[in-house]
N, C-alpha and C positions, 0 to 999 in steps of 0.2 A: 367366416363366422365361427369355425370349429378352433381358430386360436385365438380369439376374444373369450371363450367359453373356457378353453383351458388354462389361458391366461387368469380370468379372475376365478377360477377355481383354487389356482396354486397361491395366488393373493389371501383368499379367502382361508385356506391353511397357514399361511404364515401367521395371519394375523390370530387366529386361533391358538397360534402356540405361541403366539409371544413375538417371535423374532422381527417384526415391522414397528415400526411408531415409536419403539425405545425412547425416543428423542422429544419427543411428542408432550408426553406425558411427565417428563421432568420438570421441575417446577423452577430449580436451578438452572435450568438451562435455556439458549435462546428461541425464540418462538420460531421461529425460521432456519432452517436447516443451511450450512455455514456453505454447501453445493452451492443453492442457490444466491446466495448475500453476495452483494458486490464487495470489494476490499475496499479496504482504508490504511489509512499509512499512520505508521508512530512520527512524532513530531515531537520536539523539542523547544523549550524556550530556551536560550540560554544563559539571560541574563540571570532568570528566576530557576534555571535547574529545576521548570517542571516538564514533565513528560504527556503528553497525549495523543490519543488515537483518533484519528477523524475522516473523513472523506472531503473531497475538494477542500483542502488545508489554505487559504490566502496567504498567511507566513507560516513558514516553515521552515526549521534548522534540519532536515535529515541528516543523521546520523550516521557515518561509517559503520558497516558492521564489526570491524577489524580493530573499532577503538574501543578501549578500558572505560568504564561510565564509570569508573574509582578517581581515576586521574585524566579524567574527559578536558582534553582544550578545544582550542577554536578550530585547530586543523583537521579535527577530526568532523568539524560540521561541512555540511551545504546549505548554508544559508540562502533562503529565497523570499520575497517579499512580492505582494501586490498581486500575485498569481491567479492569472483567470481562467477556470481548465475549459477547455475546447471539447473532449470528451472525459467521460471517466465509465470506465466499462468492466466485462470483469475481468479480462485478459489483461488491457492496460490502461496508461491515463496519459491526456496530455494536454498539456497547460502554455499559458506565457507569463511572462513577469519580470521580474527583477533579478539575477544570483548577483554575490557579492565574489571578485576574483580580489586578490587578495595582492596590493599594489597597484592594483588602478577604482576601485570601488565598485558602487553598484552601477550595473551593465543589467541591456535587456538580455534576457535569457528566456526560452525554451525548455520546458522539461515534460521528461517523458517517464512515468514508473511502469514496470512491466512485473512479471514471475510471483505472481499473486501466491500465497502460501497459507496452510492454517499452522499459526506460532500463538503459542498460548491461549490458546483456544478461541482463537480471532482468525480471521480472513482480513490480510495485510499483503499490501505489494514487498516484495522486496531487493527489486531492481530498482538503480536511478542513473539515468541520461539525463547529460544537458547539453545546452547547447548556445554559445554564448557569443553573443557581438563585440568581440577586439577593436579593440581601437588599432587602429588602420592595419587592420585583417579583414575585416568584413566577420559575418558569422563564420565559425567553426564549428567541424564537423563535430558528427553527433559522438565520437570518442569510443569508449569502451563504458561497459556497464557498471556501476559503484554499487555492490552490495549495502543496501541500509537494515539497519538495527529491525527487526518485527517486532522486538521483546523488550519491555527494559523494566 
């Protein structure tokens, strides 16, 4: 009972001087503190070179972090389509769908986004796994992680 009492006593000071709710009270700013928001991924078109933010994305270009959005090509996407996500959390996401491998076409794929991050004043994943059915490989494994774009 004596540190529920101390506790909201020192709450009750902060908020007296200001230092709590900062976030709150900005009218600019999101209603919901970016802690608790789940992430969303930057996506790209590519046909249309437009850019957007969204959660559970159905197609989706993710973006290489490592590529120029100046002189952006194809190799620098992950194109995925028809994507059904299984979960999306705030740690990570994971989906199934289409990716397109580049020399044999669209293949079912597996994808998984993790390393959720606040970039540009967003909460965006910015890891990407996939994981893709070869023709006559079977699935492969889930590979190493592809930093994607959070910003663009």
């Amino acid at each position: 009972m004596k540190k529920v009492g101390v506790f909201a006593a020192v709450l009750i000071a902060a908020i007296v001087a200001g230092s709590v709710s900062a976030g709150a009270t900005n009218p600019d700013g999101p209603s919901t503190s970016l802690r608790t928001e789940k992430p969303k991924v930057l996506c790209m078109k590519y046909r249309s070179e437009r850019l957007f933010v969204r959660a559970r994305p159905a197609n989706c270009d993710f973006i290489d972090a490592n590529a120029d959005l100046d002189s952006l090509t194809s190799w620098a996407l992950i194109p995925t389509r028809s994507v059904r996500w299984t979960h999306w959390g705030h740690r990570s996401a994971l989906g199934k769908g289409k990716g397109f491998m580049r020399g044999v076409g669209w293949r079912p794929n597996r994808v998984r986004l993790s390393r959720p991050r606040v970039v540009c004043g967003r909460k965006v994943f910015t890891r990407f796994k996939g994981r893709m059915n070869v023709p006559g490989q079977g699935w492969s494994s889930w590979g190493r992680r592809v930093p994607i774009m959070g910003c663009g």
